[in-house]
Structure formats: C-alpha cells, structure tokens
N, C-alpha and C positions, 0 to 999 in steps of 0.2 A: 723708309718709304719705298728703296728700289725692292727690297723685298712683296713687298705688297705688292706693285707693280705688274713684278714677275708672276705671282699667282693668280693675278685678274687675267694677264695674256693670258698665263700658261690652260686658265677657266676656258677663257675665250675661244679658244685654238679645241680643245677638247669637242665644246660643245660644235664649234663648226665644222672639225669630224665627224662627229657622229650624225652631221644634218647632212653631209656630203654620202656617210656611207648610208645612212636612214634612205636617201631619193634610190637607192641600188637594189633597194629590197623589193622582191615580190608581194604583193596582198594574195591570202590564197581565197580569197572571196572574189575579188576581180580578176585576176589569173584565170586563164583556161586551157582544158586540151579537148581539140577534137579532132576527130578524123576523115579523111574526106570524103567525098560521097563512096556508096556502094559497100562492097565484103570485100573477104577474102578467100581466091579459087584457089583450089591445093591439089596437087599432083604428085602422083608419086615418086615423078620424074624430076621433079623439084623445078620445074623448067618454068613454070607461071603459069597466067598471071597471079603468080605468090606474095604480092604487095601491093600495101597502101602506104600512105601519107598521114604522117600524124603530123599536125599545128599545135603548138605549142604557143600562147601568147602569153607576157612575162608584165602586167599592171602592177605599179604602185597602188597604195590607196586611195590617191587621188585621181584613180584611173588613166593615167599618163601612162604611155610604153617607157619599158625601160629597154637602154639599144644595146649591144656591146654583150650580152651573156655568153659567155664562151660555152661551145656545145657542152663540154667535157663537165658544165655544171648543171644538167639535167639528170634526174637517175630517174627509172620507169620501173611499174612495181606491173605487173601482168597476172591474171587468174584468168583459168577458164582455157588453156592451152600452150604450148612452147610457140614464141614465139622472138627472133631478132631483133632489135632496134637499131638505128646507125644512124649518124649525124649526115643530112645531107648540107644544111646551111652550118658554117662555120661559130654562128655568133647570131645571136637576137636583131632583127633590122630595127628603121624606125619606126615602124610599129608597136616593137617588142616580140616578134616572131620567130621564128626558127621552126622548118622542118625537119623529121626523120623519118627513113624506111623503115617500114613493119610487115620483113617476112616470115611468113609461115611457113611451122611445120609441115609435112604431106601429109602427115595422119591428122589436122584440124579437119571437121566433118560439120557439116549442118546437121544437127541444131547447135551445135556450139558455138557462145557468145563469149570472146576474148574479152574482159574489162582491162585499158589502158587506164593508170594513172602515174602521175608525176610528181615530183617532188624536184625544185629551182635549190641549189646551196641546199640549207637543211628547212626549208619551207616548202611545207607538203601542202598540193593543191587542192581545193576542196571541189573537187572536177575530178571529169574520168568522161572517158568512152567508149563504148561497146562496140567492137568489129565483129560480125555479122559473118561465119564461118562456113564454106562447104568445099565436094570434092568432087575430083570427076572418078574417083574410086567408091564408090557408097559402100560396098560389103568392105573396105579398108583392110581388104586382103594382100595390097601392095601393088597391084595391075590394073589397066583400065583394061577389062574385057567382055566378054559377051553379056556377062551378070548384068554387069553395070551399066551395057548399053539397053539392056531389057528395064531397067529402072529407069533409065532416063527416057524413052521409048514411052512409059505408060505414064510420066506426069508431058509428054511433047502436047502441046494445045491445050495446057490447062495451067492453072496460076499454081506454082508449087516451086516455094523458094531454094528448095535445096536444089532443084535445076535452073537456075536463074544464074546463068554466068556471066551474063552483062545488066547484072544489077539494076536490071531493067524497072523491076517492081511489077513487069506485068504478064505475057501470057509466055510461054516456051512454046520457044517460035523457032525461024529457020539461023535465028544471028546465035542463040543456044547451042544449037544442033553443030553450027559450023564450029563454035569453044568446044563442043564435048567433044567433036570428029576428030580434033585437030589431038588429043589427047588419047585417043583411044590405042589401046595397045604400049602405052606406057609401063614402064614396069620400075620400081625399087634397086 
C-alpha cells in the first residue's frame, strides 16, 4: 500500500509542476512586441537620436502577465538592417513587460523598414514590428554635407518621410530643420 502511496504523491507533485511551470509560459498569440511611437534617425556620427524603445509583453493563454522574466530570456531576430538591442528593464513587471533599446546602425536609410521579432525561452512570438528608418546623410556617403542639406532643403514644406525627424507624420517644418542643423557636418 506505502508503495502505491508513493506513486499517487509522487503523480501528484509532477503534475503540480508542471501546472506551476505551465502559468510561466508565454502564449505566442497573446504575447506582443511593439515599438514605440516614431523611427529611427541615424547619423553618421552615431551620436542620435539613434534609438527607440521596443515593449515587449510576456501573456499566458489566459491572457494574464506573466512577471519575473529575466531580460537575458528574450532573443530578437532583426531583418531589414543592423541594428543593437539592450535590456533596459531587468525582468517582466506586472504587466508582463519589459523594455529594450534599439540602436541603429548610421548607414539605416529611409525607405528602410527594420522588422523586430522575439522569441520568450524557446517560444517564438507570433508578433513583430516595423521600425520605420531614415538619415541625416541621404547620399550615405558617411557625412552630413552640402548634398544632403540640398535633399533635405527640397522636401522643407512638403510631406516627405525620409525628412521627417520628429516623427511628426506631417509637413518638414522648422522643428526638422532644427534635427537636421544640429547634424549637419557630421562625419564617420
């Protein structure tokens, strides 16, 4: 009988592991990544603003956060240009959250669209997001000079995203002018 016993615990215990590790797991249907508003500006000079914020949120299936994800169990799969990721939160809150930076190379250019996705332990997200990419070097010669300020000069007062430094969405204006100033004469 203590044999029996033992295998009903020993049953017992099993399956309440594995209901314990089961609430730990990501859903990669409920799970998301995205990024925060706007692109990313790239400079030769590597000096910024070279970075966004990718969210990362970590749902069971029953759409519950799960908290405690230690950064170092994130990996991110990137197409569409070179680009850094770095853990700025330590661990999932209670949300299920976590941030990281995502900076870019100086040579990332408009039109180029970075696709971020993630993969939680070995559960790959069924999510991804597009960072939206441009420079203040357009001919991506390595310098921000006369070239480029004649490029950016002929989209100033018109809706033209690859000069759209504050992710405005709307017309290249004087707050552009002041991002691309501040850049100008940069070099590699």
């Amino acid at each position: 009988m203590s044999r029996i016993l033992a295998g009903v615990l020993a049953g017992c215990l099993v399956l309440a592991m594995a209901g314990v590790a089961g609430a730990g797991i990501p859903d990669p249907d409920n799970s998301s990544v995205a990024l925060s508003t706007g692109g990313l500006s790239t400079c030769p000079q590597a000096d910024g603003p070279a970075y966004q914020y990718v969210t990362v949120t970590a749902l069971r299936s029953d759409s519950n956060p799960i908290e405690g994800i230690p950064s170092s169990s994130f990996f991110f799969s990137v197409t569409g240009g070179d680009v850094t990721i770095d853990a700025v939160d330590s661990a999932t809150d209670v949300n299920g959250q976590i941030r990281f930076e995502v900076v870019g190379d100086e040579a990332i250019a408009y039109p180029n669209t970075v696709t971020i996705s993630c993969q939680i332990y070995t559960v790959v997200l069924n999510d991804s997001d597009d960072l939206t990419c441009n420079t203040y070097d357009y001919d991506l010669d390595g310098d921000v000079d006369p070239i480029d300020f004649g490029t950016f000069a002929g989209d100033f007062g018109t809706v033209a995203p690859r000069s759209d430094f504050d992710w405005s969405g709307g017309n290249i204006d004087p707050i552009d002018f002041g991002s691309f100033a501040s850049h100008f004469g940069h070099t590699n």
